[in-house]
N, C-alpha and C positions, 0 to 999 in steps of 0.2 A: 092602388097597388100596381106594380111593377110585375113582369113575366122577366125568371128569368133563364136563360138558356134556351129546351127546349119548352118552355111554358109549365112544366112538371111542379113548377115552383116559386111562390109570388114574395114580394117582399116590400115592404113600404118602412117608414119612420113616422113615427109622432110622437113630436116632441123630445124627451130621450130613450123615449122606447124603440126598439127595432123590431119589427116582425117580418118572421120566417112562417111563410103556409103552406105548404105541402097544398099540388091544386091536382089530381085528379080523383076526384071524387065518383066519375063512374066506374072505377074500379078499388073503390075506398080506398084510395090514397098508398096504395099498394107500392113497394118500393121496387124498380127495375132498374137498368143499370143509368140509363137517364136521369129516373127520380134524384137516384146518388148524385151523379154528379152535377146535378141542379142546388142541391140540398148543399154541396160542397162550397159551389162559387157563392149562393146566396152569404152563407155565413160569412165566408170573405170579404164580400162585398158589406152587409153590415157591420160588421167588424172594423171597419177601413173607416168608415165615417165615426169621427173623433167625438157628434155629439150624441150615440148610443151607449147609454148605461147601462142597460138592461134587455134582455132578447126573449119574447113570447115564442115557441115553434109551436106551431098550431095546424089542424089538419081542415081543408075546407069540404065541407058538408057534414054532414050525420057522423064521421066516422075521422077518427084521429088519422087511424092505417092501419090497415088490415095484415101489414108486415113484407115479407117479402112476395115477388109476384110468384105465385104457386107455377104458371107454366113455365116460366123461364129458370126454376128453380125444377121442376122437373127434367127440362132441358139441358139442364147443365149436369143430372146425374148421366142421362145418359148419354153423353158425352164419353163417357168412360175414365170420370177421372182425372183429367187432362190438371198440370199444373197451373196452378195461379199463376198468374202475370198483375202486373200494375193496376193493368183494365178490370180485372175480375169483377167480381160484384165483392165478395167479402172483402176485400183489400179497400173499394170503395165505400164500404159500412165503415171498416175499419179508421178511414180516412175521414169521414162525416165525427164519427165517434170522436176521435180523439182531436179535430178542432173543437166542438162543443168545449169535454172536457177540461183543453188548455185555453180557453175563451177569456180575454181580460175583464170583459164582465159575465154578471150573472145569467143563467137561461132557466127559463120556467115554460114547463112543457103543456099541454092542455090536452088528456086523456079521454076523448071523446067515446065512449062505445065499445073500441075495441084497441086495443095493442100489443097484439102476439107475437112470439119469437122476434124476428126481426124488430118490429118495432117497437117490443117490452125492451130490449135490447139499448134502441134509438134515443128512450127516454133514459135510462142509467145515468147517463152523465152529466144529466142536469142538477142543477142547484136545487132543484124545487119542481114538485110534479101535481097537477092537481087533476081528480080524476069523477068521472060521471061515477053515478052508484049501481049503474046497470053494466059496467064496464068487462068485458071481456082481458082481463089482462095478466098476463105467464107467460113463461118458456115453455113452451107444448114442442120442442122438438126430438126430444126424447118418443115420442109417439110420430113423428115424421119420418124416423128412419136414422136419425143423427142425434146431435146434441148442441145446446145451444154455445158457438165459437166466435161470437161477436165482443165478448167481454163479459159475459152474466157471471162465468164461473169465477171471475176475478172479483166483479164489483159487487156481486149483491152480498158474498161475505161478508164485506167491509161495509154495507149498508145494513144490516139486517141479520148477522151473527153464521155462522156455516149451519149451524142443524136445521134453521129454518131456510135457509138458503139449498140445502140437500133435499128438505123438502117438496122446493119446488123445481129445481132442478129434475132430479129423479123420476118426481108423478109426473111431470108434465099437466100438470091440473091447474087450470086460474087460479089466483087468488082473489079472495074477494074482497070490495074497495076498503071495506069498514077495517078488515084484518091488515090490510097493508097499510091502512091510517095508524092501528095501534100499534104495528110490528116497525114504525118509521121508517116506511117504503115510501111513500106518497104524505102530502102536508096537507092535500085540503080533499075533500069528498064533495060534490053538490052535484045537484042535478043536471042532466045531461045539456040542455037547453041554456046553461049557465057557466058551464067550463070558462070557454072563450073568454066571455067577459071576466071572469074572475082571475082567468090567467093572464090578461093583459093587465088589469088591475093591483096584482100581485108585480108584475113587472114595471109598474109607474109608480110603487110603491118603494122598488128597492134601486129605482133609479135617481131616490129626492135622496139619498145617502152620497156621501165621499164618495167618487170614483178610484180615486186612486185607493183609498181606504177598504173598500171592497175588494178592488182586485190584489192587493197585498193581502188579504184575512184569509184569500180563495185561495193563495198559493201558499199559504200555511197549514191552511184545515187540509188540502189536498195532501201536503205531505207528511201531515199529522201522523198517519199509517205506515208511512215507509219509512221512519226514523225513530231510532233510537229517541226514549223522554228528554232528555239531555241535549241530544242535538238537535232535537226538534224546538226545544226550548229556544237554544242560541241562534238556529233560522229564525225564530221570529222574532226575536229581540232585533236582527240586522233589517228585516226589513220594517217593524215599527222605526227604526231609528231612520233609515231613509225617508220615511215622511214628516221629521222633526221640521225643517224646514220650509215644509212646500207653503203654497197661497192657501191653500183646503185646510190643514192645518188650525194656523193663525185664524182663518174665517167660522172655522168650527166652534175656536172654545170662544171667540169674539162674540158670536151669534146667539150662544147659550148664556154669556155675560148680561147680554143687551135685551135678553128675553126677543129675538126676533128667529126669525127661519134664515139658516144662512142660504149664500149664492157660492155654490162651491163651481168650480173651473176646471179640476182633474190636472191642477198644477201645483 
């Protein structure tokens, strides 16, 4: 594995998976304004190499992330306020968040332990979440003195309906892993000791699929929500037609003809 920036954040390749680690673990992985912008370049940087399909983010040690760093989060109240700029920290949550998000492939996240506020927040925009069964995981800043402004109030509507979304909003209380399985918050529940692996395994799984077929399905299901049935329909009739053509294509329905596993290229 690779350091990158200020070492806040490691990132290797195998095969056409990418991993993203969150490394500091003597303060459980806690996010400062370093972490961010570690967390920022890494995904760039995986991203940038054409043979990643698929992206694990994953926290090293015991603990996915404990969320934002409690002192520098202190520190910034009593500042008095002062307006955001570029640098801020929420601008750069903001900015972590919505590359996941707009990611041309998929990311699966690995819920170790704990991921509160900020980093309940962190996982949102992933494709896919899978989470320990002792996991610590909500918006608890409703009990911090604020409310969670990273995107929760946007996305978990849209994942998980508004009344159970007010639910956790509001108490600021965890959910628990079992309930966020059957409320389709989270896709896989296992044991803590197993995350890791199952969330790299889940992303070596959705990396043997079309690439281009993926990230076209991802930019449909994403705007699934913001459009009208009708014009959502006709986005994704244009961009299924745009892959009429391609090599992945032809090698798809070739491979299912021939009874073999194709060699798709992302062309």
């Amino acid at each position: 594995m690779r350091e990158i920036g200020t070492g806040n954040v490691l990132v290797d390749v195998d095969g056409h998976r990418g991993d993203v680690v969150l490394n500091r673990p003597e303060k459980r992985n806690a996010m400062n304004e370093d972490v961010l912008r570690d967390l920022e370049r890494a995904f760039e940087e995986v991203l940038a190499d054409d043979s990643v399909r698929a992206i694990a983010l994953l926290g090293k040690g015991p603990v996915f992330c404990a969320g934002m760093d409690l002192e520098m989060m202190l520190e910034r109240g009593e500042q008095g306020g002062e307006q955001e700029t570029q640098s801020s920290t929420g601008n750069l949550l903001g900015e972590v968040i919505k590359t996941i998000d707009t990611a041309r492939v998929p990311t699966v996240v690995g819920i170790k332990r704990a991921a509160p506020a900020g980093a309940f927040e962190l996982s949102l925009p992933a494709d896919f979440r899978v989470i320990s069964t002792d996991a610590k995981y909500g918006v608890i800043e409703v009990q911090l003195g604020t409310f969670p402004h990273g995107g929760a109030t946007q996305r978990l509507p849209r994942l998980i309906g508004l009344a159970k979304a007010k639910e956790l909003v509001l108490s600021g209380d965890f959910i628990d892993p079992e309930t966020a399985a059957q409320v389709g918050l989270v896709n896989d529940v296992c044991e803590p000791e197993a995350v890791d692996s199952r969330t790299r395994e889940l992303a070596d799984e959705l990396a043997e699929n079309a690439p281009l077929g993926m990230e076209h399905a991802r930019k449909a299901l994403n705007a699934a929500l913001e459009m009208p049935l009708e014009e959502g329909l006709a986005y994704e009739r244009a961009l299924g037609t745009q892959l009429d053509d391609t090599h992945d294509y032809t090698e798809g329905f070739s491979a299912r003809l021939e009874d073999r596993k194709p060699e798709f290229e992302g062309r």
